[in-house]
N, C-alpha and C positions, 0 to 999 in steps of 0.2 A: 448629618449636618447639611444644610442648607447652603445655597449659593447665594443667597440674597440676603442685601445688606440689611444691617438691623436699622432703627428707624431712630432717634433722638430722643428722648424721654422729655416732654415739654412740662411732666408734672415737675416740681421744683422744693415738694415736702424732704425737709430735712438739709437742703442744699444751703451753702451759706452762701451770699454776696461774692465774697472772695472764689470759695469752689470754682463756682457758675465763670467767674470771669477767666483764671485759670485756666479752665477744663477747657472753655472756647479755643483761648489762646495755644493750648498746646493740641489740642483740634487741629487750628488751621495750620501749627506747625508739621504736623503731620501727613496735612493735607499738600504742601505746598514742597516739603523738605524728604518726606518721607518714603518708604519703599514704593516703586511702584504698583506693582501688581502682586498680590498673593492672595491665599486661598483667605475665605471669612474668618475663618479658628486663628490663623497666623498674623492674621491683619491688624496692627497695635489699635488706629480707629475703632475696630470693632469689640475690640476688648475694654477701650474706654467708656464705651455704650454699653454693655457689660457690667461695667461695675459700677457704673452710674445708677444704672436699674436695681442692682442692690442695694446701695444705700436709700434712694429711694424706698422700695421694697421695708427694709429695716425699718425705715422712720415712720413708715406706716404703721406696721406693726409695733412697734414700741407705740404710738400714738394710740393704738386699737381701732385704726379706721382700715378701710379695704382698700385697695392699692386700683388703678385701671390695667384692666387686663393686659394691654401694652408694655405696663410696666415689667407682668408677671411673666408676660410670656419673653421677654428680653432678657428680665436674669435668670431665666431657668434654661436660656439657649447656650 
């Protein structure tokens, strides 16, 4: 596993309105309230970005369109 952060998924297939604003907000709580330092795998942030990319990923797939690589290589990290 890698040491470097994973990247923000700016595709937005399958996200609703709500999600999106949510996910920010408990983003920046994270960012602001959250643990300091820890490895990527432990990092809640990073897990957010994580499962972000699979539902993405999902709604691709259910859609039958191809995902951007970004996306794939995020939820398969």
């Amino acid at each position: 596993m890698s040491d470097k952060s994973l990247p923000i998924i700016e595709d937005i297939t399958g996200l609703s309105l709500s999600y999106r604003f949510f996910w920010r907000l408990q983003y920046l709580g994270f960012s602001i309230f959250g643990p300091a330092d820890l490895l990527p795998h432990r990092d809640p942030r990073q897990k957010m970005k994580r499962e972000r990319a699979r539902i993405v990923l999902r709604a691709h797939e259910v859609a039958g369109t191809s995902a951007p690589d970004e996306v794939i290589s995020t939820a398969a990290s």
